[in-house]
C-alpha positions in Angstrom: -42.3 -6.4 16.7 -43.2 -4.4 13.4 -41.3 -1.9 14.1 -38.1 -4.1 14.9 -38.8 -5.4 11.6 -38.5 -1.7 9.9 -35.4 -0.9 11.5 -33.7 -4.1 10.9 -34.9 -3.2 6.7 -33.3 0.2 6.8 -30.3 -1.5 8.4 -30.1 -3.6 5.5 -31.2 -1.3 3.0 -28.2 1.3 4.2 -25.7 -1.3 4.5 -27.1 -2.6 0.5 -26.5 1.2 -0.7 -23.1 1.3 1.4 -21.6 -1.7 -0.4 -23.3 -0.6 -4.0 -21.3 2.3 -3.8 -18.1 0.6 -2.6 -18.5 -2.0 -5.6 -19.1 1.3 -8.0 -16.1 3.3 -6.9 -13.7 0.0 -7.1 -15.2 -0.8 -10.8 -14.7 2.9 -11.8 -11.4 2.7 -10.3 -10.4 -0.5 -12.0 -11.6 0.3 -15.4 -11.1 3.9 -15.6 -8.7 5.0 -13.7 -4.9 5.0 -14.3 -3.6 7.8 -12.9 -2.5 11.4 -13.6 -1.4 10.9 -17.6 -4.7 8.8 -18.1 -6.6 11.9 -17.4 -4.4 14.2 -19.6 -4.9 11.8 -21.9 -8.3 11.7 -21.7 -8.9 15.6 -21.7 -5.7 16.3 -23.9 -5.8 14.1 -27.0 -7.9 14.5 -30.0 -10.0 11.5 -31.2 -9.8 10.6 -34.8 -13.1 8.6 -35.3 -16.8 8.6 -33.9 -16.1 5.6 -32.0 -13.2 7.5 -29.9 -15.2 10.6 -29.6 -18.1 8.8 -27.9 -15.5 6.7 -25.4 -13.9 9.7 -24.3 -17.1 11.5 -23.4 -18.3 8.4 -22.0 -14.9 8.3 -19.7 -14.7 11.3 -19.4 -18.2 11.6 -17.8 -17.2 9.2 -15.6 -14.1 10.8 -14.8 -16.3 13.9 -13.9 -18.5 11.7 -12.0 -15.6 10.4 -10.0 -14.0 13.7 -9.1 -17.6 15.3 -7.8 -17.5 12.2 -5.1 -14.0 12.7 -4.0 -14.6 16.3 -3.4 -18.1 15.8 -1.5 -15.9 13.4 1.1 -12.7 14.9 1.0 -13.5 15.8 4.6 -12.5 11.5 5.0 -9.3 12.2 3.4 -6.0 11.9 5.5 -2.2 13.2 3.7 -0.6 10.2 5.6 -3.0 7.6 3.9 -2.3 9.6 0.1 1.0 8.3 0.8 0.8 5.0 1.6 -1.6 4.9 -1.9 1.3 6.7 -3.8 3.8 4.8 -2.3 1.8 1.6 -3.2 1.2 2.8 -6.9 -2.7 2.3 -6.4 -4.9 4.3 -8.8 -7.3 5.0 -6.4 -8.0 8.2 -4.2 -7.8 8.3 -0.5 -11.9 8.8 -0.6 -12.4 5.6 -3.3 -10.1 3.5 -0.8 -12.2 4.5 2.2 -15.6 3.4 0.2 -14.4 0.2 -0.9 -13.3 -0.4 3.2 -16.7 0.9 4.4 -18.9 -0.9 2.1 -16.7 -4.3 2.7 -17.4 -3.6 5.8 -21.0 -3.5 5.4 -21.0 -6.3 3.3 -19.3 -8.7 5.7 -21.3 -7.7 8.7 -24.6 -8.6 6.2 -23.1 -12.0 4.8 -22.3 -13.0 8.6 -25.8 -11.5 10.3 -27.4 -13.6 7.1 -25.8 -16.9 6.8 -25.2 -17.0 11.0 -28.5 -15.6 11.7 -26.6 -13.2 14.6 -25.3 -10.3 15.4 -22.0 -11.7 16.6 -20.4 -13.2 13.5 -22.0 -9.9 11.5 -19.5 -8.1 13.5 -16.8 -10.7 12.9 -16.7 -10.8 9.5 -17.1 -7.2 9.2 -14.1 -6.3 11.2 -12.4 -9.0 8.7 -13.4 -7.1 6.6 -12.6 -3.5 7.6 -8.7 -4.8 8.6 -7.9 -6.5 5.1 -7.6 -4.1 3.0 -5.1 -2.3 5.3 -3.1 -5.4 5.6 -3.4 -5.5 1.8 -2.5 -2.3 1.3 1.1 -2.3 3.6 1.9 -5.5 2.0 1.6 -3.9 -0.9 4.3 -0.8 0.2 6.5 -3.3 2.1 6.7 -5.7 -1.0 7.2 -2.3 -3.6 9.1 -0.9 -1.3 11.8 -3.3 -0.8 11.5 -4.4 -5.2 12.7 -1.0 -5.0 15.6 -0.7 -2.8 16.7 -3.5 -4.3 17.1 -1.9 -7.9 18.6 0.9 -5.9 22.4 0.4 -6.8 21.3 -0.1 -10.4 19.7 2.9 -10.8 22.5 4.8 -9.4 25.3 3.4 -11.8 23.2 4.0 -14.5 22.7 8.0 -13.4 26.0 7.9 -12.2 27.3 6.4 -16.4 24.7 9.2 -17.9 26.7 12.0 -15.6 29.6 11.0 -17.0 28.5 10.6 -20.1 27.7 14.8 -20.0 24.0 14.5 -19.3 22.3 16.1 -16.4 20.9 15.2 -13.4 17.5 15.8 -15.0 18.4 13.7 -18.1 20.0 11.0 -16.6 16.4 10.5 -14.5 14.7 10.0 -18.1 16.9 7.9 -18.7 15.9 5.5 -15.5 12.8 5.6 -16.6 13.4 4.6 -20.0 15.8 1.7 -19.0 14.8 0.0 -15.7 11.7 -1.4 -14.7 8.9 -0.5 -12.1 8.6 0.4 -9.8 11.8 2.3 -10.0 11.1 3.7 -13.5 7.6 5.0 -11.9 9.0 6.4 -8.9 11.1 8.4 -11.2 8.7 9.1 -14.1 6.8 10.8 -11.4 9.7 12.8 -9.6 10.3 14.1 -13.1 6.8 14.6 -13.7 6.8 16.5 -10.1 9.6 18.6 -11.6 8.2 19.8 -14.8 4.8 21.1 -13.3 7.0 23.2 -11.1 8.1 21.2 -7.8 11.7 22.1 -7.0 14.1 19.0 -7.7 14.8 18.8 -3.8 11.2 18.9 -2.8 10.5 16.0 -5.2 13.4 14.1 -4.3 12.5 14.3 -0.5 8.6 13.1 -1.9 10.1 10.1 -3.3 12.1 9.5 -0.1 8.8 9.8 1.7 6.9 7.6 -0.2 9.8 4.5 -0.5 11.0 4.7 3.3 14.9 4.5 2.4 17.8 5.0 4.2 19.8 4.3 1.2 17.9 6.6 -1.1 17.5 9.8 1.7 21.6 9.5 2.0 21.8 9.9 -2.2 19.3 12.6 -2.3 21.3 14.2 0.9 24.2 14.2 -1.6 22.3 15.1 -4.9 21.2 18.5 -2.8 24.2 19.1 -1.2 25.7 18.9 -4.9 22.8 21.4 -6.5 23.6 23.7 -3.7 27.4 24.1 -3.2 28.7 22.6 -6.7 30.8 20.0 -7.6 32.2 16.4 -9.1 28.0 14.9 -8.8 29.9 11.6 -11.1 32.7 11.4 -7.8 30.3 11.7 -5.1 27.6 9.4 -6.4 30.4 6.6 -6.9 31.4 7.1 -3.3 27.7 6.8 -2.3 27.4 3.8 -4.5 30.2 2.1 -2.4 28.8 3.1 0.5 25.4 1.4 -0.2 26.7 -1.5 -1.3 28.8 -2.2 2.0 25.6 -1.3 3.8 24.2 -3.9 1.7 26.3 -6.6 2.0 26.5 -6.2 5.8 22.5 -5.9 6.0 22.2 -9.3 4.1 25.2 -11.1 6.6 22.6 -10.3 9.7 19.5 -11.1 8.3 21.7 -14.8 7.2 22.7 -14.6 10.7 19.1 -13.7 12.5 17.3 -16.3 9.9 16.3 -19.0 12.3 15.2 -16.9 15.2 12.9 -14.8 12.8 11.6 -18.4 11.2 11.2 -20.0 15.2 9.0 -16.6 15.6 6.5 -17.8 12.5 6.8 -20.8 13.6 6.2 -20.1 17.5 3.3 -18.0 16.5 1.4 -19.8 14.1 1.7 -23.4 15.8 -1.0 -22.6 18.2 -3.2 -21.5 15.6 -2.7 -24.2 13.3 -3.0 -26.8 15.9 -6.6 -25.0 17.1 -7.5 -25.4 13.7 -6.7 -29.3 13.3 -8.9 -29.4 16.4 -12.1 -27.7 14.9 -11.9 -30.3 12.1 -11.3 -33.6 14.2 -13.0 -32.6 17.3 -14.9 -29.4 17.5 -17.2 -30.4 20.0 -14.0 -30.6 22.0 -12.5 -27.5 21.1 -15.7 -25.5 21.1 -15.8 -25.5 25.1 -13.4 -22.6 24.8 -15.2 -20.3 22.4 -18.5 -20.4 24.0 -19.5 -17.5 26.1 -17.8 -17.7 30.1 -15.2 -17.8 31.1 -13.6 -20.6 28.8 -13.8 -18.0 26.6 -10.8 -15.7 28.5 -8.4 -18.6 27.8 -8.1 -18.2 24.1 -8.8 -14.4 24.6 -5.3 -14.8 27.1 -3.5 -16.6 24.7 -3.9 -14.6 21.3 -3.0 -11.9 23.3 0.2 -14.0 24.4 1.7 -14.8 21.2 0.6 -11.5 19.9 3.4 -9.6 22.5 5.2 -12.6 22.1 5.7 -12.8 18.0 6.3 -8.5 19.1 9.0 -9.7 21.4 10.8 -11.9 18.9 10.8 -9.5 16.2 12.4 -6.3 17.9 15.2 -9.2 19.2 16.3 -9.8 15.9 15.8 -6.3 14.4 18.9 -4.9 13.9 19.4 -1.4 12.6 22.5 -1.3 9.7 
């Protein structure tokens, strides 16, 4: 018995540390951190006072502090999830986003094994737990992602103006990023900022094509090379891109007008099941609990999430239609 007792205290004391750190890194993160021109800032500028002396040793201690721990678990680090952070414009590393997952992890499989007093709802809530800040983070792309296609055509006549006008490719990308907002003028602050450490235009071009998942954009930087390589009119060829887009566009928004109500019967197909379980647990859950107790009740509602899973998988590649 003492000895169950001991392990189930270093459980608790690792998952306690796990979730300190977590709660460190996203405070660090949060307050400090802001990116690459933050830290040139921070190691560049010259302080004018006391006071701004001591706050940039004090950041920049913790700026220290924060690159020794991503290089002790860069061995966690993946290229394809520094993407999805870039692409989401998150100041975090790829190390900081997998402490804050594993110690909310920890944390939820504590705060279930305490309040429930078992194992099982531990692991529920720790899953929960695990799988949300995922889902946060590809909401977060999808919904930059698509501010950003949306500003797309903008951007374009206003490169395609400052071309005519006699400025450069190069200028006219400052110029984005003086006059339209994020997160197209970030995307190009930092395709410019790519460019004047060294990348080649075309290599940071292709990074921001990576990072915003556009058809529209990879067929304008297919043109933009194509121009740096061979020569020509780049005003003539980014209006015909321009039209080009824009008909792609308008037909794009005439299917998803037309596929509206089976993509809504899809929500609504899926989520009536769970809604209606719900209702139940609140008038009757005596009733309802039958089929959430260990048996085989329990395959029934097993069976049916897995249903409307495939099913909601179904509806959607119906309705998907490539433009």
């Amino acid at each position: 018995m003492s000895s169950d007792i001991f392990t189930l205290l270093i459980i608790g004391v690792v998952i306690l540390m796990a979730g300190f750190l977590a709660v460190i890194s996203l405070v660090n993160t949060l307050v400090w951190g802001s990116g690459f021109n933050d830290r040139l800032e921070t190691f560049g500028s010259i302080p004018q006072d006391q006071q701004r002396r001591s706050s940039g040793r004090g950041r920049t201690r913790l700026l220290r502090t924060r690159y020794r721990l991503n290089s002790m678990l860069s061995a966690l680090t993946s290229e394809e999830l520094n993407v999805k952070l870039l692409s989401a414009n998150w100041p975090i590393t790829e190390t900081e986003f997998i402490l804050i997952r594993i110690g909310s992890t920890a944390l939820g499989f504590l705060f279930g094994w305490l309040v429930f007093r078992s194992i099982l709802p531990g692991l529920g809530f720790a899953f929960l737990a695990y799988v949300i800040p995922g889902i946060y983070l590809n909401w977060s792309i999808s919904r930059r992602q698509t501010k950003f296609q949306s500003q797309l055509i903008d951007v374009l006549v206003l490169v395609k103006g400052a071309v005519q006008a006699g400025y450069s490719f190069l200028q006219a990308i400052d110029v984005v990023v003086d006059e339209v907002s994020s997160p197209a003028s970030e995307e190009f602050r930092r395709v410019r900022r790519e460019v004047g450490l060294g990348l080649p235009l075309n290599q940071a071009l292709y990074n921001l094509t990576t990072r915003m998942e556009s058809d529209d954009l990879s067929l304008v930087v297919t043109a933009v090379n194509i121009n740096t390589r061979v020569g020509g009119n780049l005003s003539t060829m980014l209006e015909a891109v321009v039209a080009t887009i824009r008909e792609r566009v308008q037909l794009f928004n005439e299917i998803r007008a037309l596929t509206s109500q089976q993509r809504f019967s899809g929500y609504l197909l899926s989520l009536l099941p769970i809604i209606v379980v719900a209702i139940l647990f609140v008038i009757s859950p005596d009733y309802i609990g039958r089929l959430f107790e260990p048996g085989a009740m329990l395959c029934i509602p097993i069976g049916a999430l897995v249903l409307i899973i495939l099913g909601n998988i179904v509806i959607r590649f119906m309705v998907k239609i490539d433009v």
